[in-house]
C-alpha positions as CSV (number, residue, x, y, z in Angstrom):
1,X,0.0,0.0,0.0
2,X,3.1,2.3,0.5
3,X,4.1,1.7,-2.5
4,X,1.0,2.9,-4.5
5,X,1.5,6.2,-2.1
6,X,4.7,6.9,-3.3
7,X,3.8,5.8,-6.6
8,X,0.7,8.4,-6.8
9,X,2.7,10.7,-5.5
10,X,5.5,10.5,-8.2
11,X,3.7,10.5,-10.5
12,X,1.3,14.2,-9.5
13,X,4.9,15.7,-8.7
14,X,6.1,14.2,-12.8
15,X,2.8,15.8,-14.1
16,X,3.4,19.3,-11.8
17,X,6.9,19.6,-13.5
18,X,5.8,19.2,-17.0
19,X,3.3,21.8,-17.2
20,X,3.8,25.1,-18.7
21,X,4.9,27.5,-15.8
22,X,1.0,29.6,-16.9
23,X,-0.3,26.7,-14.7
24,X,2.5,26.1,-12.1
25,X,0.0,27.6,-9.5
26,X,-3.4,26.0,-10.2
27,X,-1.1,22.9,-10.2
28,X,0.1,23.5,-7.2
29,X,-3.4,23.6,-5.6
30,X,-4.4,20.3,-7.3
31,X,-1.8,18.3,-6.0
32,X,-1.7,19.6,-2.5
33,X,-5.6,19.0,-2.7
34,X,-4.9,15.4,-4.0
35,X,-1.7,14.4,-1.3
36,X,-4.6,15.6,1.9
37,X,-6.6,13.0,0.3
38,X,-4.0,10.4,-0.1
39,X,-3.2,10.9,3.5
40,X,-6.6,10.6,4.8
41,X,-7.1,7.7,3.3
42,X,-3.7,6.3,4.9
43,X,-4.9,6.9,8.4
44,X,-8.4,5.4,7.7
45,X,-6.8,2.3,6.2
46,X,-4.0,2.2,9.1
47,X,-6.5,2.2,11.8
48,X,-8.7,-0.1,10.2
49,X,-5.6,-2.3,10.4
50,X,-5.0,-1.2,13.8
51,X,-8.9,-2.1,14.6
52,X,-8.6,-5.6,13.1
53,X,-5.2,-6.2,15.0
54,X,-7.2,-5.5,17.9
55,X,-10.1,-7.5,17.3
56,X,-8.1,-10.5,17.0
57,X,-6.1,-10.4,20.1
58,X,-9.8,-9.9,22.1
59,X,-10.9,-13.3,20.2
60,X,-7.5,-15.0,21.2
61,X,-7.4,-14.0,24.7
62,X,-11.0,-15.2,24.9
63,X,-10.3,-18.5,23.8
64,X,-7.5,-18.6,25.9
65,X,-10.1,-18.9,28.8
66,X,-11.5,-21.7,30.4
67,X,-15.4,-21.8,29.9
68,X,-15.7,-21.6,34.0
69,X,-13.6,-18.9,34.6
70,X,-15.0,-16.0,36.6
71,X,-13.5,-13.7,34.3
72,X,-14.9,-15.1,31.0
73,X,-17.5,-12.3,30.2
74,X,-19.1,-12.8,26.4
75,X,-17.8,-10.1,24.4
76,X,-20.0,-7.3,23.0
77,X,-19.7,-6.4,19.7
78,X,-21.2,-3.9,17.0
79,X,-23.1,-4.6,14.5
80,X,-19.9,-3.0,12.3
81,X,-17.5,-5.4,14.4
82,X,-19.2,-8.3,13.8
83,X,-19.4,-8.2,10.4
84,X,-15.6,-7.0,10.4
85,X,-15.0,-9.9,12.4
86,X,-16.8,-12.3,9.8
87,X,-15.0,-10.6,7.2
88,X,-11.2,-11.7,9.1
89,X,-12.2,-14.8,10.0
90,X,-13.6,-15.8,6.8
91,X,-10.1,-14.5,4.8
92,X,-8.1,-16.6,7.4
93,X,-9.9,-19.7,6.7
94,X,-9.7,-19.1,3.0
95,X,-5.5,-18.7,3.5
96,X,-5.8,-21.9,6.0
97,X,-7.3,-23.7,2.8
98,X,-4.6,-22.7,0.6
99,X,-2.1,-23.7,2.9
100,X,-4.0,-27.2,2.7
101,X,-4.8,-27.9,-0.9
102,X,-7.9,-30.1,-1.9
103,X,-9.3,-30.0,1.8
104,X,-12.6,-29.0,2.9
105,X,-14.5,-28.0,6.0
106,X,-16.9,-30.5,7.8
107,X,-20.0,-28.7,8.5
108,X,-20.4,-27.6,11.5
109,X,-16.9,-28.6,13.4
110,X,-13.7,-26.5,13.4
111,X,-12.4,-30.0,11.7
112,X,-10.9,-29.6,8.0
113,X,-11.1,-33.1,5.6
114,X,-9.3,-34.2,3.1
115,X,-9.4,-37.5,0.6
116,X,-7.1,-38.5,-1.4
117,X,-5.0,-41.6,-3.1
118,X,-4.5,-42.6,-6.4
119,X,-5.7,-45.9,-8.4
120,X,-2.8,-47.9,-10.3
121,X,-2.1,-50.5,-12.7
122,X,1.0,-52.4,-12.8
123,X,2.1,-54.9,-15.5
124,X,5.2,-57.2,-15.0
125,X,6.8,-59.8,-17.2
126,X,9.2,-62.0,-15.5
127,X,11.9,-63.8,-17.0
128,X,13.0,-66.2,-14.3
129,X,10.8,-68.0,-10.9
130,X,9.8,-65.4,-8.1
131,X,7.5,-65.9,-5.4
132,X,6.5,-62.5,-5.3
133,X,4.5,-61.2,-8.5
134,X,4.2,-57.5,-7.7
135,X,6.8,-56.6,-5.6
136,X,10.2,-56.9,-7.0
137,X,11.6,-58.8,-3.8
138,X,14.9,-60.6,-4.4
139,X,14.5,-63.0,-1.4
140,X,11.9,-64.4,-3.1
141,X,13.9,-64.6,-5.9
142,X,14.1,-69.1,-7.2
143,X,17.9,-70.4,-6.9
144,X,16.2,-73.8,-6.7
145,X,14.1,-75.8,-8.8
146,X,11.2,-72.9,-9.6
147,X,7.8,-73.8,-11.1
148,X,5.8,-72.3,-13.9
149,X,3.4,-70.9,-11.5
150,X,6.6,-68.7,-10.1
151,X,7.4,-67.9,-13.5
152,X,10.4,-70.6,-14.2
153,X,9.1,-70.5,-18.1
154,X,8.9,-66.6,-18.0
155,X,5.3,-65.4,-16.9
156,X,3.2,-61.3,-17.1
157,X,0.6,-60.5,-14.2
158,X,-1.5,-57.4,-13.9
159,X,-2.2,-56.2,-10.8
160,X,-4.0,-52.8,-8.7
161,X,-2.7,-53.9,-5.8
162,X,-0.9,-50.8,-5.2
163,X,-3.8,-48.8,-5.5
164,X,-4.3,-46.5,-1.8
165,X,-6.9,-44.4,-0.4
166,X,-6.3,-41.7,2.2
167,X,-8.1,-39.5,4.5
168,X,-6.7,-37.1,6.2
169,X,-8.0,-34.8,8.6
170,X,-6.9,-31.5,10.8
171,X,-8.2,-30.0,14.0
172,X,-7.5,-26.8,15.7
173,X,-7.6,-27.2,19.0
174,X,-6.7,-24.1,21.3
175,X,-3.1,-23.6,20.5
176,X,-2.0,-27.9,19.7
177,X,-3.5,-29.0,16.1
178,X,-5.2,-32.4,16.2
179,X,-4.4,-34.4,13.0
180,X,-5.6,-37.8,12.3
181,X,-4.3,-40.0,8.8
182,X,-5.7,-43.4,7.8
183,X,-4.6,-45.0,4.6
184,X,-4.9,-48.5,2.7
185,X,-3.9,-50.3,-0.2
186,X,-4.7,-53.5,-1.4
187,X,-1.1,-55.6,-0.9
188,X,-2.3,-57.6,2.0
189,X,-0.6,-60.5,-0.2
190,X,2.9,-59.9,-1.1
191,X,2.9,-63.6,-2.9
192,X,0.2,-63.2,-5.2
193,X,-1.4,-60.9,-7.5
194,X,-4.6,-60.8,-6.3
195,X,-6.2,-57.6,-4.2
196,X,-6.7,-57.8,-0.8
197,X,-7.2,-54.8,1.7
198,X,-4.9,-53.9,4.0
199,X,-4.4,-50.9,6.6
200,X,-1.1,-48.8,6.0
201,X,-1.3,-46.1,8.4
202,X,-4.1,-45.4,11.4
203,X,-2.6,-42.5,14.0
204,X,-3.5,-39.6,15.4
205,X,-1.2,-37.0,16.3
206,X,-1.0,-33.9,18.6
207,X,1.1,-31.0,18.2
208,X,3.1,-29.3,20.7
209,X,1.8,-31.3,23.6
210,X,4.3,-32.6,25.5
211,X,7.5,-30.3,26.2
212,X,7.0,-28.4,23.0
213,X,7.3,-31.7,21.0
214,X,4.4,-33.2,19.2
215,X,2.9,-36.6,20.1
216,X,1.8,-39.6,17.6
217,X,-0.3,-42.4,18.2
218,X,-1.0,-45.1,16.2
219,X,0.6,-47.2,12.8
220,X,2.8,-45.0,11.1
221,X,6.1,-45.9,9.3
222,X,8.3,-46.9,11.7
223,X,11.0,-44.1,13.5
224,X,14.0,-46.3,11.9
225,X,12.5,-45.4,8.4
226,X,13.5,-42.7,6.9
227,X,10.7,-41.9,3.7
228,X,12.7,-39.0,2.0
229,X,15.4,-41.5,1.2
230,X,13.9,-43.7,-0.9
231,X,14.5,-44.0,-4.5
232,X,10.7,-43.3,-7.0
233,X,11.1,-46.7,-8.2
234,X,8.1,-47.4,-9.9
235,X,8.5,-51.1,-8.0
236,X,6.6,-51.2,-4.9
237,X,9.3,-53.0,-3.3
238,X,12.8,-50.8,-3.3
239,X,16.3,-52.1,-2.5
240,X,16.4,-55.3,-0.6
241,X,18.3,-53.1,2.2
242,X,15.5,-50.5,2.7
243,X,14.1,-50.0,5.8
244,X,10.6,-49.8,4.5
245,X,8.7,-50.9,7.7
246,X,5.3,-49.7,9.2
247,X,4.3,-50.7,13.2
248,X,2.3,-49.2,16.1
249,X,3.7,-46.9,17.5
250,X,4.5,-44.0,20.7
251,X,6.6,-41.1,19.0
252,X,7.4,-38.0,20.5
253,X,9.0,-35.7,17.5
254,X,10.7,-32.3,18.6
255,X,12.2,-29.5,17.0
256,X,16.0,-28.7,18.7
257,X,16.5,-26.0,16.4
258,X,15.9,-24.8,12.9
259,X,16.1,-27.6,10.5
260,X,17.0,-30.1,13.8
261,X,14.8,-32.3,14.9
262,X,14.5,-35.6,17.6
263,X,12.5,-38.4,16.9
264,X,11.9,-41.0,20.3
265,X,9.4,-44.1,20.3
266,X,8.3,-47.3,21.4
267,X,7.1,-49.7,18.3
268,X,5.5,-52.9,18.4
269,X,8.1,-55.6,18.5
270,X,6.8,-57.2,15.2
271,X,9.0,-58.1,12.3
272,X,11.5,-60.8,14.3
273,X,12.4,-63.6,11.6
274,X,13.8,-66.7,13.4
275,X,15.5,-69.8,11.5
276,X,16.6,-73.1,13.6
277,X,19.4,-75.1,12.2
278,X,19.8,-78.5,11.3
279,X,21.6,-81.2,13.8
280,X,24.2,-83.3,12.4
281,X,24.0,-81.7,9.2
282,X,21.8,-84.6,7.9
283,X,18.7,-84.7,9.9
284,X,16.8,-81.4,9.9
285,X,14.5,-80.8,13.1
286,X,12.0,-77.9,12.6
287,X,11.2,-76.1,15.7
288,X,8.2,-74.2,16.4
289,X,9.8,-70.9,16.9
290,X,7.2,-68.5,18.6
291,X,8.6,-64.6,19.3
292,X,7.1,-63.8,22.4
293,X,9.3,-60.4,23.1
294,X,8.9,-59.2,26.5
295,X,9.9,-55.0,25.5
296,X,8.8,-53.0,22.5
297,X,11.5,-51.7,20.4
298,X,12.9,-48.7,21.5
299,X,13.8,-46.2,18.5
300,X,16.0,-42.7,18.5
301,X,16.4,-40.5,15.1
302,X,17.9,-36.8,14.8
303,X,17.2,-35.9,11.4
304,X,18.6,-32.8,9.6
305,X,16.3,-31.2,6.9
306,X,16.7,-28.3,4.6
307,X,16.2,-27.0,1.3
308,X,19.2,-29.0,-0.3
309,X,19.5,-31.8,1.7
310,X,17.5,-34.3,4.0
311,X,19.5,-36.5,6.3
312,X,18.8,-38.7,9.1
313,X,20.4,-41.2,11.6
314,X,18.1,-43.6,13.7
315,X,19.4,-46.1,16.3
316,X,17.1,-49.1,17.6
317,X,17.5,-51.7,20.2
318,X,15.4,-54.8,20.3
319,X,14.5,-57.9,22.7
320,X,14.5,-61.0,20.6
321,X,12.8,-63.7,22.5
322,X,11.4,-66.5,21.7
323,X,10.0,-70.4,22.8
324,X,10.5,-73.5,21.2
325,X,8.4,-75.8,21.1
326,X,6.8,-74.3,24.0
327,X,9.5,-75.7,26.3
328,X,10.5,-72.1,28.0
329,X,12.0,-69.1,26.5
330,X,15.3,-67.9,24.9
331,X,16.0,-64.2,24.6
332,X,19.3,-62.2,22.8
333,X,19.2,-58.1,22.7
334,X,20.0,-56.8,19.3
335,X,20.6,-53.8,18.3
336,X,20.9,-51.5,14.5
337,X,21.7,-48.4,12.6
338,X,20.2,-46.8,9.3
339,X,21.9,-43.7,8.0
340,X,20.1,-42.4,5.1
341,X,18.9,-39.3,2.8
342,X,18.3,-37.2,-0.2
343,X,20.8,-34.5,-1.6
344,X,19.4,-31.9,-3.9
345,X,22.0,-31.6,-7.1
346,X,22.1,-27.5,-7.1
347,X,22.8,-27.6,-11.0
348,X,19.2,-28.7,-11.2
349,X,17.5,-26.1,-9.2
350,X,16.3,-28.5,-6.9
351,X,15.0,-30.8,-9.3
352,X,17.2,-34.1,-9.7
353,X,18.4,-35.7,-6.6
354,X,20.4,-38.3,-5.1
355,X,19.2,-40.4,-2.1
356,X,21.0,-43.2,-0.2
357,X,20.9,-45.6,2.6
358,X,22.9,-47.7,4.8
359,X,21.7,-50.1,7.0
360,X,23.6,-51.8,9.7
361,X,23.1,-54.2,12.4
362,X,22.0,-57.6,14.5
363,X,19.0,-59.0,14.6
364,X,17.4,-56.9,12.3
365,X,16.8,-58.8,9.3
366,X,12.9,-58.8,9.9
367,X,12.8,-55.2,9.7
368,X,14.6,-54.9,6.1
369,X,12.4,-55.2,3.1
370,X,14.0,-58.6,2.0
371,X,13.1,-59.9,5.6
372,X,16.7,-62.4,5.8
373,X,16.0,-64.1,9.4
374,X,17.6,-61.5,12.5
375,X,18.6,-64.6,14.3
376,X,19.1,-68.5,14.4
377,X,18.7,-71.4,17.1
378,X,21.1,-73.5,17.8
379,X,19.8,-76.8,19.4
380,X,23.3,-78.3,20.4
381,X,23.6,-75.2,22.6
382,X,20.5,-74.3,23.1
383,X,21.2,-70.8,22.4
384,X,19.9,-67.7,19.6
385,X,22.6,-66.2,17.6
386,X,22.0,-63.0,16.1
387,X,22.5,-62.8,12.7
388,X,24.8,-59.4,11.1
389,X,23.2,-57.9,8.5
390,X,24.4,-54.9,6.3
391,X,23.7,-53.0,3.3
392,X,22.9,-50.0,1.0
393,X,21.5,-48.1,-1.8
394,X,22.2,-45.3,-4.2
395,X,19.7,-43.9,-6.1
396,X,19.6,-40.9,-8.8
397,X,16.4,-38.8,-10.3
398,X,17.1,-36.8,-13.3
399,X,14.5,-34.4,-15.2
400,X,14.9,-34.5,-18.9
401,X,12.1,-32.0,-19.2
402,X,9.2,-30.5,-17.4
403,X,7.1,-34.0,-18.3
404,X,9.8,-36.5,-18.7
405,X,11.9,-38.1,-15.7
406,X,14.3,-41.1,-14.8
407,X,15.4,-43.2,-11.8
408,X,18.6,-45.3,-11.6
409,X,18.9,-47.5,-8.4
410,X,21.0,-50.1,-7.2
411,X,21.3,-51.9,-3.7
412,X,22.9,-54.5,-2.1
413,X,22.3,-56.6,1.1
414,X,24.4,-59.2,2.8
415,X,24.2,-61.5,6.0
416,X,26.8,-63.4,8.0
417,X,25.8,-66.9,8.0
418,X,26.9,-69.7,10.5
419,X,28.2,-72.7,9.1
420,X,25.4,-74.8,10.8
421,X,22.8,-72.6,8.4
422,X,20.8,-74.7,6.0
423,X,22.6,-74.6,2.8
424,X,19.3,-72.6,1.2
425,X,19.8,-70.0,3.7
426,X,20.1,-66.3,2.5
427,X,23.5,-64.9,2.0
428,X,23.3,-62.0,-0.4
429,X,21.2,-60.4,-3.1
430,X,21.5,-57.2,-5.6
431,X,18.9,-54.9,-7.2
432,X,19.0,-52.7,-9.8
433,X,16.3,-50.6,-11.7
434,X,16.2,-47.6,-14.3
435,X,13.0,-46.2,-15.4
436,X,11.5,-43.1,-17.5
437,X,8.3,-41.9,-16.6
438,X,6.0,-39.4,-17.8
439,X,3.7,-37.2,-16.4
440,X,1.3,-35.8,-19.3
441,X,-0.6,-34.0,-16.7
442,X,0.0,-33.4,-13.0
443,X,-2.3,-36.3,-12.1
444,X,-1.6,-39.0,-14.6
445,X,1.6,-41.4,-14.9
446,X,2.9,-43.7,-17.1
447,X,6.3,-45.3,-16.3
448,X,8.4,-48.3,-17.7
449,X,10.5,-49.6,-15.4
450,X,13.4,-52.3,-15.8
451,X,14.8,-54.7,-13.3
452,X,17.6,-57.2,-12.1
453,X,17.8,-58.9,-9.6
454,X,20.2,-61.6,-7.9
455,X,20.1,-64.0,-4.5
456,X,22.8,-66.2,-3.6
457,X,22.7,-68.6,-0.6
458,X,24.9,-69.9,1.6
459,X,25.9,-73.0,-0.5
460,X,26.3,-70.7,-3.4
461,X,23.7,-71.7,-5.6
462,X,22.2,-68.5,-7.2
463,X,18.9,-67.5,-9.2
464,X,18.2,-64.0,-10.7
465,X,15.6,-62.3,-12.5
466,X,14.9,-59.6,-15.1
467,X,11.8,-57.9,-14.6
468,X,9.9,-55.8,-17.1
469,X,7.3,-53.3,-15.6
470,X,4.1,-51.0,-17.0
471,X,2.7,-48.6,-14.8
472,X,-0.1,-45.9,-15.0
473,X,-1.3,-44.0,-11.7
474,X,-4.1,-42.1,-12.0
475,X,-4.3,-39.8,-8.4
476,X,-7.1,-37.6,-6.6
């Protein structure tokens, strides 16, 4: 508004110097005439301003009361004040909106909705046996006899598996904001094609509610996963070394500083992958392993996040105990790391980017997405070895143009085996993808996607697999 001022102001002064001097007076009186009415209408607007200002801190410090309190008197307004107070609100819940595209209000709540998700249709062609159809999972990858049904002969499924649904919603309340997120997709079976429901995420969470941190509740992606890192492979599966894990969870997130933030929770102690090993290396006895842990996993992350780079370290500990046959319990702590992020490449304007991952620890096979077992019993001493598993991924997104992009990832995993592992047991696997994908309008994708991929076991037979893929993602 200043600016128009001077602007008008310039320009009468221009004008008052490019008349003949014969009219330098009557000029004179014009534009004084026309900079009293610029400067009325300054003060008008300023204490409008200053009015408004006003008005709102009355409305805050109102709500800021408890209903019973003595000194909670209903405020009186004018009929001019109230419709200046419509007028305010009503623009700050229009900028609210903006700030949260595609949501709406629910009528007669404070409560803001939003749906969204996206329907999908992959198509794969396989040129080699693996168990799992949709998912490009390398531990399921045949280095055995594979059957037709697994795709030994070569073998093309469609699936909408991958297809989600989201709502979303967001709740002022006094100074916290209440925000609740459900989703689901249909990959309740990772080993075949067919769709079947399944609950992603189901949390609510409150912000600044306990020691200025913010407080979730619920399934979410577990702390030691770290989304930003992970390559857009158009796979739903990733590196076999990615951390990709979702669980119930207690978090408490807090900002230290700008751009630093702490991450501490309890998760549900799912995802513990047992093997037993044979005795005599002839005779296998199969135990009936049941994890009964007695502690939830205990999580810590710091994660560093600006405009160029996203980069986070989590640390877990875990109680890994489990009974045999039902004859008493066995328990081992284990323990990991996951160090893992996304660099901006500033030749790109923020465009392409790299993102990595590395993944260390024992005991935490489960929680990986090839799932190798965390730990193995031993029946000769009766005792559960945790298993070492480590492993990491690269991946780089480049634009070509504003509607054509590319993805090149590769990843590795490996585990220490025991010598008195099953011969079949997992040792290694590799994974690699490259893609181009096209978005012909901001809500429609097509993609083809190429993959390898490569399991050895611990006897050092080997299968791998090359893996054709077809997307098109239609989102809302």
């Amino acid at each position: 508004m200043r600016i128009f001022y001077f602007s008008v102001a310039l320009l009468v002064v221009s004008v008052g110097l490019a008349v003949p001097s014969s009219y330098a007076q009557g000029a004179d009186d014009e534009t004084g005439q026309l900079l009293e009415v610029i400067e009325v209408q300054k003060r008008r607007l300023d204490e409008q301003e200053r009015q408004q200002q006003q008005l709102r801190r009355q409305v805050e410090a109102l709500q800021r009361q408890p209903p019973t309190s003595p000194s909670a008197h209903p405020l009186e307004l004018t009929s001019a004040e109230e419709t200046e107070l419509k007028v305010l609100l009503d623009r700050e819940a229009q900028e609210a909106a903006l700030n949260w595209p595609g949501s709406f209000d629910v009528f007669g709540t404070k409560t803001r909705l939003k749906i969204s998700g996206f329907v999908e249709l992959d198509v794969t062609h396989d040129n080699h046996a693996i168990a799992s159809p949709t998912a490009f999972v390398t531990s399921a990858i045949a280095t055995r006899d594979g059957i037709p049904i697994e795709g030994s002969d070569g073998i093309t499924h469609f699936s909408v598996q991958t297809s989600r649904l989201v709502v979303e919603t967001r709740t002022p309340v006094g100074k916290h904001q209440l925000t609740t997120y459900i989703s689901m997709d249909y990959f309740g079976q990772f080993f075949s094609a067919n769709p079947d429901p399944r609950m992603r995420q189901a949390y609510g969470e409150v912000s600044d509610i306990l020691f200025g941190g913010d407080l979730l509740l619920g399934q979410d992606w577990s702390t030691f996963t770290y989304l930003p890192s992970f390559p857009n492979t158009l796979d739903f599966e990733g590196p076999p070394s990615g951390v990709a894990t979702r669980r119930a969870m207690l978090r408490w997130t807090k900002e230290l500083r700008r751009c630093l933030s702490l991450k501490l929770a309890l998760e549900d102690p799912v995802g513990r992958a047992f093997t037993n090993a044979p005795i005599l290396d002839l005779v296998d006895i199969f135990a009936e392993l049941d994890s009964v842990p007695e502690w939830p996993d205990a999580v810590a992350a710091l994660a560093w996040e600006t405009d160029d780079a996203r980069i986070e370290g989590a640390l877990i500990t875990r109680d890994l105990r489990f009974s045999a046959n039902d004859e008493g319990t066995i328990s081992e702590t284990a323990w990991g790391a996951n160090f893992s992020g996304r660099l901006n490449m500033p030749w790109s304007n923020r465009q392409d980017f790299l993102t990595f991952g590395y993944a260390l620890g024992e005991g935490i096979g489960g929680l990986l997405n090839d799932s190798p077992p965390g730990a193995v019993y031993d029946f000769d001493t009766n005792t559960l070895d945790t298993i070492t598993s480590r492993g990491g991924w690269l991946g780089f997104q480049h634009w070509w143009n504003p509607d054509f992009y590319s993805v090149v990832t590769h990843g590795q995993l490996k585990v220490d085996n025991y010598e008195f592992q099953r011969p079949e047991a997992y040792r290694r696997a590799k994974y690699s993808s490259a893609n181009l994908v096209w978005t012909p309008f901001p809500k429609w994708l097509f993609g083809f996607e190429a993959l390898y991929g490569s399991r050895v076991d611990r006897d050092d037979r080997r299968g791998s697999v090359t893996r054709f893929q077809f997307t098109s993602r239609l989102t809302f």
